[in-house]
C-alpha atoms as an extended CHARMM CRD file, in Angstrom:
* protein
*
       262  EXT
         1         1  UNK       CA            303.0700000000       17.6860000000       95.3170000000  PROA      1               0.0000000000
         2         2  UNK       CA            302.3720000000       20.1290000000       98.2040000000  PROA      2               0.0000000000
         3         3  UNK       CA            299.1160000000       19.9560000000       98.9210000000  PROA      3               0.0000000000
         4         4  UNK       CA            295.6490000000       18.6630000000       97.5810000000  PROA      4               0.0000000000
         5         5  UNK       CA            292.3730000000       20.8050000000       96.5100000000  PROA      5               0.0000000000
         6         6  UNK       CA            289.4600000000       18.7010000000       94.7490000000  PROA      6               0.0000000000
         7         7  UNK       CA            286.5270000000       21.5150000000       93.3330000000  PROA      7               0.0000000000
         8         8  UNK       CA            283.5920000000       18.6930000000       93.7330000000  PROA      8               0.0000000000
         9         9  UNK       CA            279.8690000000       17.8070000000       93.8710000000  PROA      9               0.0000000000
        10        10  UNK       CA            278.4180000000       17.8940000000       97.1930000000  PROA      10              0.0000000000
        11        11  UNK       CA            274.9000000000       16.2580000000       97.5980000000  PROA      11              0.0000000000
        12        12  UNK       CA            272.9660000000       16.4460000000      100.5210000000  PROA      12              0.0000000000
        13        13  UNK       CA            269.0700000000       15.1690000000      101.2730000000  PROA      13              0.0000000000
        14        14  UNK       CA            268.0990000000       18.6390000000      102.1070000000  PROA      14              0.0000000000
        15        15  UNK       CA            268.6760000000       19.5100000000       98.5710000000  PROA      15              0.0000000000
        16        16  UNK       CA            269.4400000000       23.2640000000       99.8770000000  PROA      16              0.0000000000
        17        17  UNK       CA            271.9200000000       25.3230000000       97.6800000000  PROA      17              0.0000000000
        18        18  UNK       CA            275.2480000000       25.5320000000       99.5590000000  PROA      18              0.0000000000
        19        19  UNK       CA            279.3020000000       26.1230000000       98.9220000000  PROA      19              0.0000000000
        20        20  UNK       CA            280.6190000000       24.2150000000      101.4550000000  PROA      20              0.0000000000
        21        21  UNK       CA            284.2690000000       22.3180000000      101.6830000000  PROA      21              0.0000000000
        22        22  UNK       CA            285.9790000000       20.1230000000      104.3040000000  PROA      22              0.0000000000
        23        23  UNK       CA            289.2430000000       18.3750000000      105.2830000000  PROA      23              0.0000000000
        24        24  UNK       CA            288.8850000000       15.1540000000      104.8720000000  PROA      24              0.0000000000
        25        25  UNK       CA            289.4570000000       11.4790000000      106.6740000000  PROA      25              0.0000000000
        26        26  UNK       CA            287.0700000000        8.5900000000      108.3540000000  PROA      26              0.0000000000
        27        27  UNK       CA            287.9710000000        9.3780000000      112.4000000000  PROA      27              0.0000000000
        28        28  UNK       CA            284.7120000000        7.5930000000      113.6590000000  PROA      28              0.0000000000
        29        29  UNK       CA            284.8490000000        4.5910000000      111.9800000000  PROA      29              0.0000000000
        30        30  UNK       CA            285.8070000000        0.9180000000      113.2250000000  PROA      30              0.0000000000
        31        31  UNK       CA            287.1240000000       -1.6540000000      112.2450000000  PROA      31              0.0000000000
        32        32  UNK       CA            290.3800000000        0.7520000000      112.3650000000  PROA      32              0.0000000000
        33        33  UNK       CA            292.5200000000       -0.2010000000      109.3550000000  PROA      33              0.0000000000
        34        34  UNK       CA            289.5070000000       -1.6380000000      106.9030000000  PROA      34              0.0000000000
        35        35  UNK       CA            288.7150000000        0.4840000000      103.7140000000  PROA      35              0.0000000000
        36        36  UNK       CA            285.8690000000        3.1110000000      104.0900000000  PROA      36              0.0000000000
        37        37  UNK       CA            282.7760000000        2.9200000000      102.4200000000  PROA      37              0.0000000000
        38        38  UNK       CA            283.4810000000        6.0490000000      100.8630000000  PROA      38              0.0000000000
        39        39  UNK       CA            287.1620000000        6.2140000000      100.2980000000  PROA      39              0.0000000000
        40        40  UNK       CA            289.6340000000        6.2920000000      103.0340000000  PROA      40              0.0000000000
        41        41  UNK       CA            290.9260000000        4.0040000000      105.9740000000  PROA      41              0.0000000000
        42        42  UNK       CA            288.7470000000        3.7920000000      108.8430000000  PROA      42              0.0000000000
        43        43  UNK       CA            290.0530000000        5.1600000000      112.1490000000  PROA      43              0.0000000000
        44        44  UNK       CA            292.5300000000        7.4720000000      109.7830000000  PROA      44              0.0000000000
        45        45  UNK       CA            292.1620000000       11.2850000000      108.6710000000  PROA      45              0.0000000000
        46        46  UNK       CA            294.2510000000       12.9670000000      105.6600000000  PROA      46              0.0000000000
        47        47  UNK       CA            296.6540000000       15.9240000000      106.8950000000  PROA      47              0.0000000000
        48        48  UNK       CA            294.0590000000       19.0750000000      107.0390000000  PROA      48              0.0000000000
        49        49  UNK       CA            294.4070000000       21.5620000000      104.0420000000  PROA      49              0.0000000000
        50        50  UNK       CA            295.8630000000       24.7280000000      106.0710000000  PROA      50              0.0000000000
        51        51  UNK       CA            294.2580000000       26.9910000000      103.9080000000  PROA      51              0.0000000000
        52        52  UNK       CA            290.5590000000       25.6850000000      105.1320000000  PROA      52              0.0000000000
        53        53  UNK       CA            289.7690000000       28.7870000000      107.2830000000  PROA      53              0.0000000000
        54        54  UNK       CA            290.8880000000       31.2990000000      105.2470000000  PROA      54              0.0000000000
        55        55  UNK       CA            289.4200000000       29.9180000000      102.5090000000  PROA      55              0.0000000000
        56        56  UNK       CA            286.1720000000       29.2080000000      104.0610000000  PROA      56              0.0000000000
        57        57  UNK       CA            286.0840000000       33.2940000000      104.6960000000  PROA      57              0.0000000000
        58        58  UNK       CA            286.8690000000       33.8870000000      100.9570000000  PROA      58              0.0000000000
        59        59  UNK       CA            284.1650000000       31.5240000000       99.9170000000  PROA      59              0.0000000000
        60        60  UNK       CA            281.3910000000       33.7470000000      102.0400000000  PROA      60              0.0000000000
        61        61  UNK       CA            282.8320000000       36.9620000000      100.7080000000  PROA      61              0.0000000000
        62        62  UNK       CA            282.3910000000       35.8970000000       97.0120000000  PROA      62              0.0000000000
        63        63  UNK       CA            278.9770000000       34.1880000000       97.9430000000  PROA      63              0.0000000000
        64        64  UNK       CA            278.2990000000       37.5580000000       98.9470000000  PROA      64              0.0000000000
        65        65  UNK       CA            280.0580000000       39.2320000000       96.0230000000  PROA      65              0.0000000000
        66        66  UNK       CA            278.0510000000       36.9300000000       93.2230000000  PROA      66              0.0000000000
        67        67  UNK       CA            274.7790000000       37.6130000000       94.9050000000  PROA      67              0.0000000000
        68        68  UNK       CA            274.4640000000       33.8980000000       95.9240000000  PROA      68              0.0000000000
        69        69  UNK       CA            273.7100000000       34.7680000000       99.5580000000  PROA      69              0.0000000000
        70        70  UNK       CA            271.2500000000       34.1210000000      100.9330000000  PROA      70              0.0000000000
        71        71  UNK       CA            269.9610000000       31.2640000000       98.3850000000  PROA      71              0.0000000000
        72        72  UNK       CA            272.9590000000       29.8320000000       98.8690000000  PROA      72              0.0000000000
        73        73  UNK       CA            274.3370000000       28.4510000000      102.3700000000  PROA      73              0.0000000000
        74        74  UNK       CA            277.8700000000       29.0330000000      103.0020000000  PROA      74              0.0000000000
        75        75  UNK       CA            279.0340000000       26.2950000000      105.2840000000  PROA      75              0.0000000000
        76        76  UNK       CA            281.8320000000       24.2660000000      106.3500000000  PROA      76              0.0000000000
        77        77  UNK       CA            281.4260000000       20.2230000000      106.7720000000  PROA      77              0.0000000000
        78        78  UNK       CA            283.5160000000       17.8290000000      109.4190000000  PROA      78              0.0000000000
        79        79  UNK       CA            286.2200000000       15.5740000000      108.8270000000  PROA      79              0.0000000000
        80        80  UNK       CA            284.5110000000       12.6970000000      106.1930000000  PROA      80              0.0000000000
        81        81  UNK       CA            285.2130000000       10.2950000000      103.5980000000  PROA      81              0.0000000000
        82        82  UNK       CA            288.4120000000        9.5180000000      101.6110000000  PROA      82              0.0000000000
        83        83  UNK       CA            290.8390000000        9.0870000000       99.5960000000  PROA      83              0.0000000000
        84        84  UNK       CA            294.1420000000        8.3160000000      101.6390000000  PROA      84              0.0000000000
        85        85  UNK       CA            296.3980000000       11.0920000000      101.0790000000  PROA      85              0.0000000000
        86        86  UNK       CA            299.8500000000       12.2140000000      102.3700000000  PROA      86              0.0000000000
        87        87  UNK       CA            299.4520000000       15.6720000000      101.6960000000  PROA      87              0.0000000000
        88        88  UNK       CA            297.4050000000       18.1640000000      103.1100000000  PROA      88              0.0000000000
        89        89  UNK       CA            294.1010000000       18.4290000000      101.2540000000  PROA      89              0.0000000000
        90        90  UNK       CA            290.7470000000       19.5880000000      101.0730000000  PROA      90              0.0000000000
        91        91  UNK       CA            287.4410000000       19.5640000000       99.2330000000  PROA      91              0.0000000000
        92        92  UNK       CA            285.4610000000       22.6320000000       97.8710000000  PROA      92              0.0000000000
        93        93  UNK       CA            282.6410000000       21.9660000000       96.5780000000  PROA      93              0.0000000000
        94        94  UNK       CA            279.3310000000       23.2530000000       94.8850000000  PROA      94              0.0000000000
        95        95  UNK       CA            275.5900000000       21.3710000000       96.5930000000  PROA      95              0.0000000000
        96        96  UNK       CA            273.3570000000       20.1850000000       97.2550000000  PROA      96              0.0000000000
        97        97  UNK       CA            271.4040000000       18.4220000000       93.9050000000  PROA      97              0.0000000000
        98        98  UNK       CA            271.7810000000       18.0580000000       90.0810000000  PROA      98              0.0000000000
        99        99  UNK       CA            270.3440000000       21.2920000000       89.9830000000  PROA      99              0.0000000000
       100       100  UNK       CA            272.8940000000       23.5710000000       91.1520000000  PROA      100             0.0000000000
       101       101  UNK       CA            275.9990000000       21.7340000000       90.2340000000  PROA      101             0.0000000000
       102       102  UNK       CA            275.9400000000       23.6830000000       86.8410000000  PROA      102             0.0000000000
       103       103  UNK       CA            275.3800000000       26.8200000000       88.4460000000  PROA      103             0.0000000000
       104       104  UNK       CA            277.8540000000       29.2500000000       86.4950000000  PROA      104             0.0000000000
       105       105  UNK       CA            277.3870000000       32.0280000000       89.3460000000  PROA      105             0.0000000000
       106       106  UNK       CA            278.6060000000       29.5600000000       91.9530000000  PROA      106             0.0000000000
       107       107  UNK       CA            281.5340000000       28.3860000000       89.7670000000  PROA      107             0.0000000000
       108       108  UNK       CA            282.6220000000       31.6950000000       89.1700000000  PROA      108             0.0000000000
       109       109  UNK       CA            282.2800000000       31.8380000000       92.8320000000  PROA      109             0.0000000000
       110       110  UNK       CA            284.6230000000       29.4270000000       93.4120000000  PROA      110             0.0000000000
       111       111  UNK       CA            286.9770000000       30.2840000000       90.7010000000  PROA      111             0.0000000000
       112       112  UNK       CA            287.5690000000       34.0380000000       92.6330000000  PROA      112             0.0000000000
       113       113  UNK       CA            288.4890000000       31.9240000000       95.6410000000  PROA      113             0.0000000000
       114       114  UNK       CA            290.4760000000       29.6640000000       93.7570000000  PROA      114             0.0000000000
       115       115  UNK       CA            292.5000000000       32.7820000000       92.0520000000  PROA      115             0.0000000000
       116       116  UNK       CA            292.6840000000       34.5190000000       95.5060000000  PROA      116             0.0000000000
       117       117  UNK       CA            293.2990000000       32.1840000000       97.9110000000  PROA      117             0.0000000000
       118       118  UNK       CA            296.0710000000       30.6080000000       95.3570000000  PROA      118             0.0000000000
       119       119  UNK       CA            297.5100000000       33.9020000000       95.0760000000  PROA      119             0.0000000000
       120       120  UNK       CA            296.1230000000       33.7170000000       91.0750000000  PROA      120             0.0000000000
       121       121  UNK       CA            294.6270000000       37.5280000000       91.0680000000  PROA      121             0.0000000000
       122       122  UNK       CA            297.5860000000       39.9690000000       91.8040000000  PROA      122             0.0000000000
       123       123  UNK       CA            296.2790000000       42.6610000000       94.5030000000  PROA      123             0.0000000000
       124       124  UNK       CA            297.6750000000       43.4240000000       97.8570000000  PROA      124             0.0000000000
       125       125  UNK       CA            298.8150000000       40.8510000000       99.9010000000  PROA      125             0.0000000000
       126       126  UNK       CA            297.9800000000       40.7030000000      104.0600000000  PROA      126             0.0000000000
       127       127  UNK       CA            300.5040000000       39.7310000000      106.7600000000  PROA      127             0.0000000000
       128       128  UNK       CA            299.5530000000       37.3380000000      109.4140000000  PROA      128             0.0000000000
       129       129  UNK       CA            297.3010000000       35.0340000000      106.8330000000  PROA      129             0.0000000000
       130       130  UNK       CA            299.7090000000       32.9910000000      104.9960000000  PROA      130             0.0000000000
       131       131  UNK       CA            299.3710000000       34.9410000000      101.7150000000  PROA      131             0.0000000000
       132       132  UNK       CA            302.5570000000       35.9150000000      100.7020000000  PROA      132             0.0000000000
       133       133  UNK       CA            303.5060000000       34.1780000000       96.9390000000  PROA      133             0.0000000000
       134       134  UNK       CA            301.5230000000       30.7620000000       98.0020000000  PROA      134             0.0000000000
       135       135  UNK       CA            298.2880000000       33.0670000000       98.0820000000  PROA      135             0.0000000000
       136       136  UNK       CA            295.9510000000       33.1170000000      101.0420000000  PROA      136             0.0000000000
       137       137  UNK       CA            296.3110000000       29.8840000000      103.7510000000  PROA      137             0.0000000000
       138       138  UNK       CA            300.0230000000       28.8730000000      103.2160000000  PROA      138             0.0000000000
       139       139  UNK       CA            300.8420000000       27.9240000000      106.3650000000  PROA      139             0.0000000000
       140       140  UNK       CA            304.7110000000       27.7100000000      104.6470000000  PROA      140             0.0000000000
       141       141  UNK       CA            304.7190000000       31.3070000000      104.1240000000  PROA      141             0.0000000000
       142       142  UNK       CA            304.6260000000       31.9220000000      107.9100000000  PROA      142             0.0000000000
       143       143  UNK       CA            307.8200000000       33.0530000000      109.5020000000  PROA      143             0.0000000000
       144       144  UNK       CA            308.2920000000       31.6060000000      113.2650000000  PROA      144             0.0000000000
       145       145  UNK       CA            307.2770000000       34.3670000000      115.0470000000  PROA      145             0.0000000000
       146       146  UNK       CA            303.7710000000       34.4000000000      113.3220000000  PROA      146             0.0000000000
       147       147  UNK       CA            303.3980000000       30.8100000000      113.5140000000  PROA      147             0.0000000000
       148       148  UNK       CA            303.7090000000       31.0520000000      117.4810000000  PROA      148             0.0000000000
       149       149  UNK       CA            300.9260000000       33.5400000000      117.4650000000  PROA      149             0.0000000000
       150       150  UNK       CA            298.4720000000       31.7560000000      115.1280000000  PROA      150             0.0000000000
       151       151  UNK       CA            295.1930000000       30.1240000000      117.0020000000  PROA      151             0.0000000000
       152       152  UNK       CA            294.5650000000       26.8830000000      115.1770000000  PROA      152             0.0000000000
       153       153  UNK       CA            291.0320000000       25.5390000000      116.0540000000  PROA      153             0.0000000000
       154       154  UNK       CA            290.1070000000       21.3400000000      116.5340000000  PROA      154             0.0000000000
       155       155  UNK       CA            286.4050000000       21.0610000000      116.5090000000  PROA      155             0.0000000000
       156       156  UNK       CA            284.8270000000       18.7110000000      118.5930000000  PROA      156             0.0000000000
       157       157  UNK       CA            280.8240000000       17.6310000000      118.3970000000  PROA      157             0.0000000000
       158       158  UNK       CA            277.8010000000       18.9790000000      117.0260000000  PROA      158             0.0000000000
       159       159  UNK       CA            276.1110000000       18.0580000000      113.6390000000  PROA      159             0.0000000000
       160       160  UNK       CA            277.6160000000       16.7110000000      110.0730000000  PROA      160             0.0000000000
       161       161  UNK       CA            277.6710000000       20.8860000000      109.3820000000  PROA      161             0.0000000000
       162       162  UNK       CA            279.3880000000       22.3900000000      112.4910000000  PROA      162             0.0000000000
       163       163  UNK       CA            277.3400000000       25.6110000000      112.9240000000  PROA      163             0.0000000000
       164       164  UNK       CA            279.2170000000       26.6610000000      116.2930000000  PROA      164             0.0000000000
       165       165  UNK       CA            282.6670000000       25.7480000000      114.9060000000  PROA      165             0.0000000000
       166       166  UNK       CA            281.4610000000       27.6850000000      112.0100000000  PROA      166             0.0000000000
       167       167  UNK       CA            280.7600000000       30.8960000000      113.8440000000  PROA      167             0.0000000000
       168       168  UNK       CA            284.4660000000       30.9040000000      115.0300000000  PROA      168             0.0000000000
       169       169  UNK       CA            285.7390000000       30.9990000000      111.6500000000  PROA      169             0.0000000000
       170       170  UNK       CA            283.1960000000       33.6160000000      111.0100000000  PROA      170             0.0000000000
       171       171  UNK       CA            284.2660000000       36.0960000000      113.9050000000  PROA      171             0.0000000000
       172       172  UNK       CA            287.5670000000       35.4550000000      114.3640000000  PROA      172             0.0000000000
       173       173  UNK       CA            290.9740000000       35.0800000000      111.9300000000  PROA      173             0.0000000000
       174       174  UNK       CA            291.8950000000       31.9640000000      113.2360000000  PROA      174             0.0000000000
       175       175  UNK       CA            293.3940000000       28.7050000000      111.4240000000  PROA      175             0.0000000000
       176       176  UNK       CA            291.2520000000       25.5780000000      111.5370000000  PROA      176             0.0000000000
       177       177  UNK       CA            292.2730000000       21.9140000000      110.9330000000  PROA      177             0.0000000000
       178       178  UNK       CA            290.0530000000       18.9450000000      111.5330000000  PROA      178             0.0000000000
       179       179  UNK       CA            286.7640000000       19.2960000000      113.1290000000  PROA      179             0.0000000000
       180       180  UNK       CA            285.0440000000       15.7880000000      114.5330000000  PROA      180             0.0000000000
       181       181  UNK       CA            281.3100000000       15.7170000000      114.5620000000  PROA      181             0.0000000000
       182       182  UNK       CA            279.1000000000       14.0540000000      117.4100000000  PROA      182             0.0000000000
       183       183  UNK       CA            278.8430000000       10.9070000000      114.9540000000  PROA      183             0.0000000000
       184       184  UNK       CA            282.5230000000       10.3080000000      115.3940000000  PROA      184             0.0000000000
       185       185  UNK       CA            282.8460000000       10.5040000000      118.4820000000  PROA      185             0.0000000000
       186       186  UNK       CA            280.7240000000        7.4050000000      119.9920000000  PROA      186             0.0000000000
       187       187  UNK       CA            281.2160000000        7.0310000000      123.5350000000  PROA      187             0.0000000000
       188       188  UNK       CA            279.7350000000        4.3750000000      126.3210000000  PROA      188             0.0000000000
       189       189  UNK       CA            279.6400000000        5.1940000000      129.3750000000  PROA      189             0.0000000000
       190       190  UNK       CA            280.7150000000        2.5340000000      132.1600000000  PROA      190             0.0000000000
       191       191  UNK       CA            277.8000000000        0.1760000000      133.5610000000  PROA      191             0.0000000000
       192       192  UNK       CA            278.9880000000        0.6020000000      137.2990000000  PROA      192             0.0000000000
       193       193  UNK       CA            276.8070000000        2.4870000000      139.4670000000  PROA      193             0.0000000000
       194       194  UNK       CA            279.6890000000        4.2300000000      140.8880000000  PROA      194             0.0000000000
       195       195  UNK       CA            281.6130000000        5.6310000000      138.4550000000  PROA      195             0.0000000000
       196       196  UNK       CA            282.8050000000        8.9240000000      138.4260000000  PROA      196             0.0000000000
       197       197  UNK       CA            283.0640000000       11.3770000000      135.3470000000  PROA      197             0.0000000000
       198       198  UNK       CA            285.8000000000       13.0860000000      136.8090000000  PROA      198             0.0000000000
       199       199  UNK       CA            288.2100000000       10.6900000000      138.6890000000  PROA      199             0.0000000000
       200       200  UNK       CA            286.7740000000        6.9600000000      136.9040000000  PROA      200             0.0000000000
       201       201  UNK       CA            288.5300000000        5.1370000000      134.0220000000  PROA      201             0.0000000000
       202       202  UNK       CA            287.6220000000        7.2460000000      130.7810000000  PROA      202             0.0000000000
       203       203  UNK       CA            284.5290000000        5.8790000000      128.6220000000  PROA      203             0.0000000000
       204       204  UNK       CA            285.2820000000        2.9170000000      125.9280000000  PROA      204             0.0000000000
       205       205  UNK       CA            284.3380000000        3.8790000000      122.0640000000  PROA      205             0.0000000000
       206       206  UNK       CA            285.5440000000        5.4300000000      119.0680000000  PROA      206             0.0000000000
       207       207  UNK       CA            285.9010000000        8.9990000000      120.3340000000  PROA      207             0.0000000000
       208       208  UNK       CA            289.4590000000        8.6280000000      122.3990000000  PROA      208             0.0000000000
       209       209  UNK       CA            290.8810000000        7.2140000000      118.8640000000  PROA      209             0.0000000000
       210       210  UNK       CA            289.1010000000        9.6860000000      116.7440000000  PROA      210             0.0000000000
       211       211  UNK       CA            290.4130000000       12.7390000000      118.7410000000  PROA      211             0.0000000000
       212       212  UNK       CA            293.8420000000       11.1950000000      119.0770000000  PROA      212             0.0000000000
       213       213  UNK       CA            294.1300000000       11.1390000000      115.0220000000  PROA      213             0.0000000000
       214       214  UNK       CA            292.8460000000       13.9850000000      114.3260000000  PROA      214             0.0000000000
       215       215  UNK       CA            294.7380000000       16.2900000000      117.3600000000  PROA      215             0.0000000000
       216       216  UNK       CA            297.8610000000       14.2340000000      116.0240000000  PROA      216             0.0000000000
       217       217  UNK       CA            297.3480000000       15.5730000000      111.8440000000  PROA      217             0.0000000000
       218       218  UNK       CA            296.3970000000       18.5640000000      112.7800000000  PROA      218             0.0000000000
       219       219  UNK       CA            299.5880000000       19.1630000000      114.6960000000  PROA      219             0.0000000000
       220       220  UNK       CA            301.5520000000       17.9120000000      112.0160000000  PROA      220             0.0000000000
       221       221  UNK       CA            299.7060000000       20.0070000000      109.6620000000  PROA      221             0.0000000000
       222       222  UNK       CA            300.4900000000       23.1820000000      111.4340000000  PROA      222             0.0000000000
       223       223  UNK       CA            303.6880000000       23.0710000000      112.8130000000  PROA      223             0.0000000000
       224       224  UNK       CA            304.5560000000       25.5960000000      115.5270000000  PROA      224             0.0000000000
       225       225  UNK       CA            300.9360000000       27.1330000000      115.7160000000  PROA      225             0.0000000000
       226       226  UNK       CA            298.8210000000       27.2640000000      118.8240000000  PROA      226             0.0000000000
       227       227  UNK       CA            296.2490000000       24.1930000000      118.5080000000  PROA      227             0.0000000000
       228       228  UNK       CA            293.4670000000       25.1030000000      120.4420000000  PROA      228             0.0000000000
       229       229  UNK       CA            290.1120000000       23.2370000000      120.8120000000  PROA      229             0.0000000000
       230       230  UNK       CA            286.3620000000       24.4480000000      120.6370000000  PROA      230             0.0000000000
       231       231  UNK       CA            283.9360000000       22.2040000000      121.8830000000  PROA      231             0.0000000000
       232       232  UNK       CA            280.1490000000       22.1290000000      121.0370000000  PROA      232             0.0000000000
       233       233  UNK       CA            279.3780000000       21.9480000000      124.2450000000  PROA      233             0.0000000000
       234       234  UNK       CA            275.4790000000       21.7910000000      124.4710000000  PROA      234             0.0000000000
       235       235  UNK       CA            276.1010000000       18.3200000000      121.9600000000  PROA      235             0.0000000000
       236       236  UNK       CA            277.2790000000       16.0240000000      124.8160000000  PROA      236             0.0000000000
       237       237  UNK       CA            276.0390000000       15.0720000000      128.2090000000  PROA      237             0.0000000000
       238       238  UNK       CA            277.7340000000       16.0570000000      130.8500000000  PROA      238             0.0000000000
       239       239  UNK       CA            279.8380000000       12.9610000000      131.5240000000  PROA      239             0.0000000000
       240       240  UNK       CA            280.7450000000       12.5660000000      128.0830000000  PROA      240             0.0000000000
       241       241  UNK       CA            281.7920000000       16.9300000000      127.8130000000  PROA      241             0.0000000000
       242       242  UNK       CA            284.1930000000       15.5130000000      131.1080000000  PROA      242             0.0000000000
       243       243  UNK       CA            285.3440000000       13.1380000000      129.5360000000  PROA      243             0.0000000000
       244       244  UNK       CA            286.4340000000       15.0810000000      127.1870000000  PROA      244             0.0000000000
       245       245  UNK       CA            287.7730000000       17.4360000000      128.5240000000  PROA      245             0.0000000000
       246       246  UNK       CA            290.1970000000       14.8870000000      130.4310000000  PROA      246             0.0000000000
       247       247  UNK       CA            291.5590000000       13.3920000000      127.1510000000  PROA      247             0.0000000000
       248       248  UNK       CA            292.0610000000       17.2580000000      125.8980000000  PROA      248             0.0000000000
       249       249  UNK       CA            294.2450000000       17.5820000000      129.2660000000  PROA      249             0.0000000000
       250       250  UNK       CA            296.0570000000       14.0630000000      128.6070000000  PROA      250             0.0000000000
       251       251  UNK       CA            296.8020000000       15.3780000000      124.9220000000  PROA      251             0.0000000000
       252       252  UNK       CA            297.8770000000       18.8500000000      126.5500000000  PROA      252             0.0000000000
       253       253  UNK       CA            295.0870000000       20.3490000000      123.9890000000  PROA      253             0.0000000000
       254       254  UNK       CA            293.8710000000       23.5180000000      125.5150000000  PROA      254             0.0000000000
       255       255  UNK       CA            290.1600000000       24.1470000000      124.9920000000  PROA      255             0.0000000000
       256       256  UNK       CA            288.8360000000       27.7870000000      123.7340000000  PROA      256             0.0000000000
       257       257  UNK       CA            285.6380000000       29.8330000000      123.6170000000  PROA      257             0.0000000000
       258       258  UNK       CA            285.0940000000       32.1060000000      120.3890000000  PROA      258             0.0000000000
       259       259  UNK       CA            287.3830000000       34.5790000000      122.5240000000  PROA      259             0.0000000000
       260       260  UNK       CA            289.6690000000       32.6190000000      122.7000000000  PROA      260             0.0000000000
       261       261  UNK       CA            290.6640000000       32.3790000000      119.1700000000  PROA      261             0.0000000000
       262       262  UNK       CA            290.5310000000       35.8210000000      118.3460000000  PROA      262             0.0000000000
């Protein structure tokens, strides 16, 4: 087995209509090692699905294409919930209530982007995107050369739905493997009166593991790419945005603006 693709239920207390998918893992929860509430081990994330971009792309075209827009949100989600995998995986899925999980329009949604993006429908293929016989996303398919040119984006903060992480993907052709919400990321700052953002010892919490995991998988996930974060910068004070910043330079993570991953 390759690689991992579960077409799901998503439900969500807003109720609002949505195709939506994420990679998948538990970064931001302690204690590290004990089983998840949801499936998964806390502290740990799953090896991100490298078709998750380019699939996320698809998804809005044929949201588009099946006149689901704009009833429908199309929307990616950060790194949550289990299982414990040890291939790259993903979930699509179809939200947000009872009501619209037996929507044929957005299943037949799905099932374009399934035979597209898996390489399914025939057609003309596009360099650059991984779409070669393992459809659109293989990361495999990618000779060297293109894999050294490929932006890969890590996003870090903002809400459960990522909207600034989002737009990236939405302007730009770039790659994307795990993206870590505010919630995972809990940070306390030191009690003395004197410490310093930039030069004092870094904040104690879950973040420093929960970017450490996920910076690590992606990596693995796309070997020889350009891993590049975007931070959600209006999410975090500005001690915690220096903070981290200073891990990013510690894990020799560059950090990108939209331009950047063009």
């Amino acid at each position: 087995m390759s690689e991992v693709i579960f077409l799901t239920r998503h439900s969500a207390a807003s109720g609002r209509p949505s195709l939506t998918l994420h990679v998948i893992g538990v970064p931001g929860e302690s204690p590290v090692g004990e089983e998840a509430k949801f499936g998964g081990i806390k502290g740990e994330v799953v090896l991100p699905n490298p078709r998750f971009a380019a699939w996320f792309r698809l998804m809005s075209e044929a949201g588009e294409r099946h006149g689901l827009i704009p009833e429908f949100e199309m929307t990616i989600e950060t790194t949550h919930h289990g299982p414990c995998l040890s291939v790259p995986t993903m979930f699509i899925e179809i939200g947000s209530s009872e009501s619209h999980w037996d929507r044929r329009d957005a299943a037949e949604a799905w099932a374009d982007v399934m035979a597209d993006g898996l390489g399914l429908a025939g057609g003309e293929q596009h360099s650059g995107d991984g779409s070669a016989a393992g459809g659109i996303g293989d990361w495999n398919s990618l000779d060297e050369e293109s894999r050294a040119a490929a932006k890969v984006m890590i996003g870090i903060g903002g809400g459960h739905y990522a909207p600034r992480h989002t737009d990236v993907l939405r302007k730009t052709d770039c790659w994307a493997g795990h993206q870590i919400a505010g919630y995972a990321l809990e940070m306390e700052k030191p009690e003395d009166p004197e410490w310093d953002s930039i030069t004092g010892e870094l904040p104690s919490g879950q973040w420093n593991h929960s970017m450490r995991v996920c910076v690590e998988s992606t990596r693995e996930a796309f070997p020889g790419g350009q891993i590049i974060a975007h931070l959600d910068r209006k999410s975090f004070k500005g001690w915690q945005r220096q903070a981290i910043i200073r891990l990013c330079a510690e894990l020799n993570l560059p950090i990108g603006r939209t331009k950047d991953f063009l």
